[in-house]
Backbone as numpy.savetxt, mean C-alpha at the origin, in Angstrom:
# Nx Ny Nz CAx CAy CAz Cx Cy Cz
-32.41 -51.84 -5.18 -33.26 -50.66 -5.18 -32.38 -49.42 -5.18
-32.84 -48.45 -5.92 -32.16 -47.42 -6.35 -32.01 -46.31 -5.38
-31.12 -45.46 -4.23 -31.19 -45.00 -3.78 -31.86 -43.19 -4.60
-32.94 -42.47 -3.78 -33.51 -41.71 -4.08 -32.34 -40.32 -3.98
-32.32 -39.30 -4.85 -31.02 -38.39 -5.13 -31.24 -37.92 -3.92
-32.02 -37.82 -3.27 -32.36 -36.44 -2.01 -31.73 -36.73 -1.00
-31.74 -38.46 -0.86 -31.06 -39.12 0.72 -29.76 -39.69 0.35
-29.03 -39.20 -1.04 -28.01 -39.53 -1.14 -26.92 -39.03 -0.77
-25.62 -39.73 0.17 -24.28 -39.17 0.65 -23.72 -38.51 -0.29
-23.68 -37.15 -0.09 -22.94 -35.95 -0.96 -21.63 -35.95 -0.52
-20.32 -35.57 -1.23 -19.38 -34.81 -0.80 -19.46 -33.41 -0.39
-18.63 -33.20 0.72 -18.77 -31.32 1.04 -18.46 -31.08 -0.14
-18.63 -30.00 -0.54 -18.08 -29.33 -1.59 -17.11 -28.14 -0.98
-15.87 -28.66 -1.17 -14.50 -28.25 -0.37 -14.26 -26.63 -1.19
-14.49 -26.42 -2.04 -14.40 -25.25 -2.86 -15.08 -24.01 -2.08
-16.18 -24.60 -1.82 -16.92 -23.38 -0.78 -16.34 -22.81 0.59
-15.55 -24.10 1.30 -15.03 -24.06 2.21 -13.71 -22.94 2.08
-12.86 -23.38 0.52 -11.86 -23.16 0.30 -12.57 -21.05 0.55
-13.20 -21.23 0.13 -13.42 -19.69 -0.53 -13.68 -18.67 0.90
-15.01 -19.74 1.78 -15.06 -19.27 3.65 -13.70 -18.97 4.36
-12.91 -19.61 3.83 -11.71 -19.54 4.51 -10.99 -18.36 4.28
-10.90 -18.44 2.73 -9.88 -16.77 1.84 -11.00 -15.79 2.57
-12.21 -16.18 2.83 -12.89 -14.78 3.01 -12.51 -14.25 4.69
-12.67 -15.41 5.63 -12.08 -14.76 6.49 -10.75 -14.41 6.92
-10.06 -15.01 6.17 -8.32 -14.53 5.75 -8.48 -12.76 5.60
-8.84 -12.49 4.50 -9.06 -11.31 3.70 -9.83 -10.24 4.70
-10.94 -10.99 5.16 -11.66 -9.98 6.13 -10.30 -9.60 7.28
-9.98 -10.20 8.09 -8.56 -9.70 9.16 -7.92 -8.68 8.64
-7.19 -9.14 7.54 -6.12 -8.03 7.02 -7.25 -6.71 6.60
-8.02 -7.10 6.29 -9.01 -5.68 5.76 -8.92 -4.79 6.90
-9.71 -5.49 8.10 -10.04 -4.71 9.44 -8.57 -4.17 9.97
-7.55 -4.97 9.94 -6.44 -4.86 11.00 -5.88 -3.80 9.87
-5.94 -3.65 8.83 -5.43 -2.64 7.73 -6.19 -1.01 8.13
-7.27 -0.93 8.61 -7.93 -0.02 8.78 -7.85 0.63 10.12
-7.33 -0.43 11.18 -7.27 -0.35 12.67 -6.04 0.27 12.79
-4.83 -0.39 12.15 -3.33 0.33 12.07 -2.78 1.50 11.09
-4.04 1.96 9.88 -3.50 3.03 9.00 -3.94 3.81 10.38
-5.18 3.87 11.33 -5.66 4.75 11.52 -4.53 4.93 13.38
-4.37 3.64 13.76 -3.70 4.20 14.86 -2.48 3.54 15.23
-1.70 3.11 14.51 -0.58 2.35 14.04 -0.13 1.22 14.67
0.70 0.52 14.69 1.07 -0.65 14.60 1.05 -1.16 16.13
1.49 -0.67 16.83 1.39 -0.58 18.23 0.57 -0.68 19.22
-0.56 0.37 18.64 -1.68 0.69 19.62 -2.46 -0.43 19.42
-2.63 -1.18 18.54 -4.10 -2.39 18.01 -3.71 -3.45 18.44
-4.41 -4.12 19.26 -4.40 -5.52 19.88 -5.28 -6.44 19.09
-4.07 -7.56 19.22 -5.07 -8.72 18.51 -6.79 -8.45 18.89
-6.83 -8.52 20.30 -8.18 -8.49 20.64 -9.21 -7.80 20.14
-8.57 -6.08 20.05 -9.25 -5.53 19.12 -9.68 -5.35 17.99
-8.69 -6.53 17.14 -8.97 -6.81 15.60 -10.20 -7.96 15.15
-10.07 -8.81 16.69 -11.02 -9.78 16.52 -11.98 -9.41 17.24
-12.28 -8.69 17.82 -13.58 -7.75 18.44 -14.26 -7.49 17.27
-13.26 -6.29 16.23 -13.93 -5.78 15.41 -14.18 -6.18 14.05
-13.57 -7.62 13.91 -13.52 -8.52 12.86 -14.72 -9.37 13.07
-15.10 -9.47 14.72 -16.42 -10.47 14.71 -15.43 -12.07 14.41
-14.29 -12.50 14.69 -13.48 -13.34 14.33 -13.29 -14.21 15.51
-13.24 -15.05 15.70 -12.43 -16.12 16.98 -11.32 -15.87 16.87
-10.67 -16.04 18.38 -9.28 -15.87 18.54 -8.23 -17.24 17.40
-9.01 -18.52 17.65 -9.00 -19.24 17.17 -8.20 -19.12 15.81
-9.45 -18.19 14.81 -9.20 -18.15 13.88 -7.80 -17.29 13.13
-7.76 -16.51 14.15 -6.76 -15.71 14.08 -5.43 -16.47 13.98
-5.01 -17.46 15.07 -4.01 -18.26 14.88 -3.57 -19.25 13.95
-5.06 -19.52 12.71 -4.87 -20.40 11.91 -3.82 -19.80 11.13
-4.43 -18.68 10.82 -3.66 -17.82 9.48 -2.51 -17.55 9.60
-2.36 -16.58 11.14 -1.49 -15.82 11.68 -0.54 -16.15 12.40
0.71 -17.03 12.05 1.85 -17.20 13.70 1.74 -16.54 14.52
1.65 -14.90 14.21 1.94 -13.99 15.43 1.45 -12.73 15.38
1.01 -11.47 15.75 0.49 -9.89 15.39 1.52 -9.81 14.31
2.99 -10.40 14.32 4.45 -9.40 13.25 4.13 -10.07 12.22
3.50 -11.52 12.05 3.19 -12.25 11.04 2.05 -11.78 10.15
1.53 -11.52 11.01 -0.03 -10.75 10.59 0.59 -9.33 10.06
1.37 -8.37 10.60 1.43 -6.98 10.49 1.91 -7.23 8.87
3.26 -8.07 8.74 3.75 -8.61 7.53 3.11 -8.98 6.36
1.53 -9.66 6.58 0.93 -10.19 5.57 -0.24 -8.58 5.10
-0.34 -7.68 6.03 -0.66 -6.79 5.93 -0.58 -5.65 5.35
1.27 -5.86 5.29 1.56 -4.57 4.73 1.85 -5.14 3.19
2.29 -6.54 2.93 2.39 -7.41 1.83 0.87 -7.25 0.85
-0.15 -7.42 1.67 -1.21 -7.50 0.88 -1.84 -6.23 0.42
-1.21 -4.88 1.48 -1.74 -3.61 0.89 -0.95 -2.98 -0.46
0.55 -3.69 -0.70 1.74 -3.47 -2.18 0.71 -4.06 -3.04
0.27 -5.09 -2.70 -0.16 -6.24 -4.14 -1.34 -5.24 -4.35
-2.37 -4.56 -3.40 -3.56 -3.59 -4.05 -2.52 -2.74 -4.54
-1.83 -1.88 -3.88 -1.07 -0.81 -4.66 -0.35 -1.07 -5.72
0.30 -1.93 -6.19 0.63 -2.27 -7.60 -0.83 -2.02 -8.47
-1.67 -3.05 -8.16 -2.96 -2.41 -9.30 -2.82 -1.42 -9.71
-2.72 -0.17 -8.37 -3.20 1.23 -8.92 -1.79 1.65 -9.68
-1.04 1.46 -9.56 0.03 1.67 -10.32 -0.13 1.02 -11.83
-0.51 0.12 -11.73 -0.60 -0.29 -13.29 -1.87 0.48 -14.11
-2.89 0.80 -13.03 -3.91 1.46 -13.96 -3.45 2.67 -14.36
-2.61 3.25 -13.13 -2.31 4.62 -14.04 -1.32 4.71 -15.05
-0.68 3.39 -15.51 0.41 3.25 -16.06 -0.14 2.81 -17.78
-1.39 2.55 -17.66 -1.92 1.78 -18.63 -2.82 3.04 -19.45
-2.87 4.33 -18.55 -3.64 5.12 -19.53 -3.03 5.88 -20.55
-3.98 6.30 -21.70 -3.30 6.92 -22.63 -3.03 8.21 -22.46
-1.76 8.39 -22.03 -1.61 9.58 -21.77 0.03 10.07 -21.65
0.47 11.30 -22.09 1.55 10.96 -21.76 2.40 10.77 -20.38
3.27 9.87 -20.16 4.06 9.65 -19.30 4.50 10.75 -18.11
4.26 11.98 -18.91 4.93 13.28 -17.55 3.14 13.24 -16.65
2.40 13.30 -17.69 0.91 13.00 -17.11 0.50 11.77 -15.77
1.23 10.40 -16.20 0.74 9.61 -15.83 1.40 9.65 -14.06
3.00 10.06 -14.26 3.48 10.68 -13.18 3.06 12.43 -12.39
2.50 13.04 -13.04 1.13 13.82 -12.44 0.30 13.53 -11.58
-0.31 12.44 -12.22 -1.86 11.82 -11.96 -1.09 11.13 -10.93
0.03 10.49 -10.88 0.24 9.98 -9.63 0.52 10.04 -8.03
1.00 11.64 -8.04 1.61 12.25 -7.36 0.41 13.59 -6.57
-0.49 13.63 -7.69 -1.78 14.56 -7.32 -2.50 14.16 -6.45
-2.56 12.64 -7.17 -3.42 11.51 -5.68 -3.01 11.30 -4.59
-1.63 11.27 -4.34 -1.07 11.30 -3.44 -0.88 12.59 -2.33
-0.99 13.76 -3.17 -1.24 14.86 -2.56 -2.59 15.16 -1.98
-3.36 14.70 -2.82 -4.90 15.00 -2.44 -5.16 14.41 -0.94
-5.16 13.10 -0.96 -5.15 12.00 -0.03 -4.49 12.25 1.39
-3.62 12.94 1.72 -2.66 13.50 2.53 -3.31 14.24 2.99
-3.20 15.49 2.38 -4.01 16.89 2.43 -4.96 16.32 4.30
-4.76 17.38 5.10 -6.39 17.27 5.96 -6.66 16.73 6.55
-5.25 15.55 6.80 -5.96 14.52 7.81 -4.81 12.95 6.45
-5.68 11.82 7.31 -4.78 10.71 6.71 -5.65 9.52 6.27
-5.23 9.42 4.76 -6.19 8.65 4.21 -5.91 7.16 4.43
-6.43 6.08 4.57 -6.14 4.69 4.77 -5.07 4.52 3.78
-5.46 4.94 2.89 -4.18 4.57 1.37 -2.77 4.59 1.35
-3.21 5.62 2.16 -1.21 6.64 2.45 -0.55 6.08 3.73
-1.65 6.13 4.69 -1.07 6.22 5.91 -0.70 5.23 6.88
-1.24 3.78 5.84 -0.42 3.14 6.54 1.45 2.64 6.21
1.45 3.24 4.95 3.37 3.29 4.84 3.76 4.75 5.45
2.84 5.52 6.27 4.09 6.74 6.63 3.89 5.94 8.05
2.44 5.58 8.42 2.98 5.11 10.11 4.26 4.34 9.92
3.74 3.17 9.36 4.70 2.03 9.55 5.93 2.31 9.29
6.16 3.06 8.58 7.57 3.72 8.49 8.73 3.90 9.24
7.71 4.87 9.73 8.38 5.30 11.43 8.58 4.57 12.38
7.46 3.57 12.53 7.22 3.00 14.08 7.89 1.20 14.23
7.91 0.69 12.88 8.31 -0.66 12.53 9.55 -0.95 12.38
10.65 0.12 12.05 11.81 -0.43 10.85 12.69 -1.18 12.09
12.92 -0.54 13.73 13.60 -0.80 14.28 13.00 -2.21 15.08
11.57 -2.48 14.83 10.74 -3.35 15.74 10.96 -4.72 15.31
10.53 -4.93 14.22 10.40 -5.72 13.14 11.42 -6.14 12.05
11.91 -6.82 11.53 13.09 -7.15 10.41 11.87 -7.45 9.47
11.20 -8.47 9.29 10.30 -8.96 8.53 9.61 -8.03 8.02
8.81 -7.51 8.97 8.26 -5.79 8.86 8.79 -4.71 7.62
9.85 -4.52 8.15 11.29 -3.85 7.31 11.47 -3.98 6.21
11.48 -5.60 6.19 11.99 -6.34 4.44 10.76 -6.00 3.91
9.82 -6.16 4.76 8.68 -6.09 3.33 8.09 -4.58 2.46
8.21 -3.77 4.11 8.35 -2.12 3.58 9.27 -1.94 2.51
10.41 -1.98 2.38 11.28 -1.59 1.41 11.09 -2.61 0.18
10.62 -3.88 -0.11 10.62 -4.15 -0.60 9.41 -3.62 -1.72
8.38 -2.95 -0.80 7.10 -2.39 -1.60 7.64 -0.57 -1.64
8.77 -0.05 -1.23 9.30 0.98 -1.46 9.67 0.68 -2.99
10.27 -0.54 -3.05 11.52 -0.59 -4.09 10.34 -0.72 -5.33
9.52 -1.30 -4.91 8.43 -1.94 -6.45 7.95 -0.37 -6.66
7.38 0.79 -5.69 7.36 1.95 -6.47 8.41 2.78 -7.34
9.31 2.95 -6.43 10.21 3.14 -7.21 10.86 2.70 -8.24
10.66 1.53 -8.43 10.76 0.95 -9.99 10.17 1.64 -11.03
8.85 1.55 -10.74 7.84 1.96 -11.44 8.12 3.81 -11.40
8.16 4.42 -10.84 8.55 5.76 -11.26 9.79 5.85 -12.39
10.37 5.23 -12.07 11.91 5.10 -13.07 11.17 4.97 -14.51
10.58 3.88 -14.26 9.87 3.58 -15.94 9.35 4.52 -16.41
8.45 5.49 -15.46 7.83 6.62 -16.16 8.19 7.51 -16.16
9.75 7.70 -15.39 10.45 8.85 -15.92 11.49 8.65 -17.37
11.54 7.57 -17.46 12.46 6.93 -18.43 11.66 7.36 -19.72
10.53 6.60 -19.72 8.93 7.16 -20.91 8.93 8.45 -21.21
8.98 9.28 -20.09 9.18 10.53 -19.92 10.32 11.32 -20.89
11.35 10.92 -20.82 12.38 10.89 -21.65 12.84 10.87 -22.90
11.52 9.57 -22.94 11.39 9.20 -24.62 10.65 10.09 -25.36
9.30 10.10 -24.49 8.75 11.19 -25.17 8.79 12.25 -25.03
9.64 13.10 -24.17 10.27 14.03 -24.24 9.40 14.87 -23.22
8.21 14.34 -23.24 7.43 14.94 -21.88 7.70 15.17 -20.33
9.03 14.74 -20.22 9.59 15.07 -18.76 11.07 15.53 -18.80
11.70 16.80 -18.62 12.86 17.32 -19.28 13.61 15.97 -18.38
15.30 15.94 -19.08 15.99 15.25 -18.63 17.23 15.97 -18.79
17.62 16.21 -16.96 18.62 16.52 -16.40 20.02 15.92 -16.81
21.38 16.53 -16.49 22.18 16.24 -17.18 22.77 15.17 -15.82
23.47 13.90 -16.27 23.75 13.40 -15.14 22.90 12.55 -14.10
21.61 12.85 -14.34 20.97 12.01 -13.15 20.47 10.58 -14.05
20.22 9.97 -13.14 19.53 8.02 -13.61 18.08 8.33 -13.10
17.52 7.83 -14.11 16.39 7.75 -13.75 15.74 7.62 -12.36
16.48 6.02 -11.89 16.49 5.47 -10.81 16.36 6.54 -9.59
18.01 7.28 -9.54 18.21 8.69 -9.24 16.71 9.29 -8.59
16.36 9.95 -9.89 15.55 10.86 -9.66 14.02 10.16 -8.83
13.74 9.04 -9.49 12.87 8.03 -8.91 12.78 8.64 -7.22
14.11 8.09 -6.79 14.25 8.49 -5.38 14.55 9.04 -4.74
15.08 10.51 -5.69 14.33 11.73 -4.98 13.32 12.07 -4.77
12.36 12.01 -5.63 10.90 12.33 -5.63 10.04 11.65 -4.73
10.64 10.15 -4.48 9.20 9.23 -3.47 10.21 8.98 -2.32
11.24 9.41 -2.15 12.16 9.55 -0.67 11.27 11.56 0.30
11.56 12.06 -0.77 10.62 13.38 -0.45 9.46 13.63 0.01
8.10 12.76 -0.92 7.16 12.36 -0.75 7.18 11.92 0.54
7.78 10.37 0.72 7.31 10.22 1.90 7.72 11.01 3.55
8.34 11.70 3.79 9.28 12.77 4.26 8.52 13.86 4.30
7.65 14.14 3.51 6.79 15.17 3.79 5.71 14.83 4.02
5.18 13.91 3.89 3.92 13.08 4.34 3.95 13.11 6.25
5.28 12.53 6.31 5.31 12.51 8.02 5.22 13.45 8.70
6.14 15.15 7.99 6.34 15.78 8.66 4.90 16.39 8.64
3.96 16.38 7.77 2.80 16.73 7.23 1.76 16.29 8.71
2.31 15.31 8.95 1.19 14.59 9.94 1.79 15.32 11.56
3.10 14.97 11.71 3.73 16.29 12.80 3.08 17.33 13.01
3.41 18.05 12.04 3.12 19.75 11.76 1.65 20.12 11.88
1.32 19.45 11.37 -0.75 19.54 11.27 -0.84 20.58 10.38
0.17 20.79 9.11 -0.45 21.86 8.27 0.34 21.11 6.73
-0.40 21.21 5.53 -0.23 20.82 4.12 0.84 21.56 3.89
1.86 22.40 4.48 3.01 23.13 3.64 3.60 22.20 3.19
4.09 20.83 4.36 5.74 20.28 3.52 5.20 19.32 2.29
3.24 19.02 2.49 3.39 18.60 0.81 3.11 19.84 0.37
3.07 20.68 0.33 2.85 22.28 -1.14 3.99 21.92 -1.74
5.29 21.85 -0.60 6.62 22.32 -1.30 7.09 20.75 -2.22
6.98 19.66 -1.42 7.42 18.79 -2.68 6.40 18.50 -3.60
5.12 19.11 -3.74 4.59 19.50 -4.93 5.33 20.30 -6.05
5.58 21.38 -5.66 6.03 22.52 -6.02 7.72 22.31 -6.67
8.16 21.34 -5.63 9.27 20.82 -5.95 9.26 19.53 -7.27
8.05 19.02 -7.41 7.86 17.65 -8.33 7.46 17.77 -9.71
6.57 19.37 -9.46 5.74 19.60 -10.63 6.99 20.20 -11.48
7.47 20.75 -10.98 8.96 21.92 -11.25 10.04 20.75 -12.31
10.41 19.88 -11.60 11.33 19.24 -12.30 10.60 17.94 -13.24
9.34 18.10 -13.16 8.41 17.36 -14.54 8.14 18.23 -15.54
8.18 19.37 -15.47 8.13 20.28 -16.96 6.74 20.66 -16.82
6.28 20.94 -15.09 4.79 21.30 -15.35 4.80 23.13 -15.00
């Protein structure tokens, strides 16, 4: 006799599981991303991430060896969004002194008034991690270094198309890191000071040596 489909032994369907799982992976770093742009690395307790994650402690340890493990996959997973935006602005038609414009405007805007999630968690962490953390460290500079790559390219573009003057003597590279060594340098002092001057001036200073 033929068993009826309704009372038949199913497999879980592990795919769903697989996906419950990335989601509460993803949810942590989301919350703990929002908890530390806003009051940095220090102040946020596990507890408070899984308070406000709605998460078991439990769960926390599956993912996470440790808060530095977690802080690590954190600041790792906010490069991999920030590459996107780097490629979208890299992908428009426009020229190259533009696309480094458009990049640097956002960055100004965002700053401006207070501290946007976007920005602020590489000026905290900046400051408060390099000596705490090694892991921490490697991964900051390592998402330093992937921008700065990417500026090089579009000052290099820049070059080609003639849309960004080119200085006598400097490397691209060079200039790369003057501009996002500055940036971030005035971002901090920006947050110190409680007033938009020190970004006016490496505005003023960025637009100047892009030919704007």
């Amino acid at each position: 006799m033929s068993i009826p489909n309704s009372i038949k032994h199913t497999q879980p369907d592990n795919s769903l599981s697989n996906i419950a799982l990335s989601n509460t992976r993803d949810h942590l770093l989301t919350t703990g991303y929002k908890l530390i742009a806003q009051k940095g690395f220090t102040a946020v307790g596990i507890k408070q991430i899984l308070d406000t994650a709605g998460v078991p402690k439990g769960s926390f340890y599956h993912y996470f060896a440790s808060k530095e493990a977690f802080g690590e996959a954190i600041i790792s997973h906010y490069f991999t969004q920030y590459k996107q935006r780097l490629d979208t602005i890299g992908s428009q038609d426009v020229s190259a002194q533009q696309k480094l414009y458009n990049y640097f405007q956002n960055w100004y805007d965002t700053q401006q008034s207070g501290c946007a999630h976007e920005k602020c968690l590489v000026v905290k962490l900046s400051a408060e991690v390099s000596d705490m953390s090694e892991p921490m460290r490697k991964v900051l500079y390592a998402g330093y270094q992937q921008t700065i790559t990417w500026l090089a390219t579009q000052i290099k573009a820049g070059w080609a198309d003639g849309s960004v003057p080119h200085p006598a003597n400097v490397a691209a590279e060079s200039m790369a890191k003057r501009w996002y060594f500055a940036w971030l340098g005035a971002s901090l002092v920006t947050k110190i000071s409680q007033t938009d001057t020190p970004l006016a001036e490496v505005w003023l200073m960025t637009t100047t040596a892009m030919g704007r």
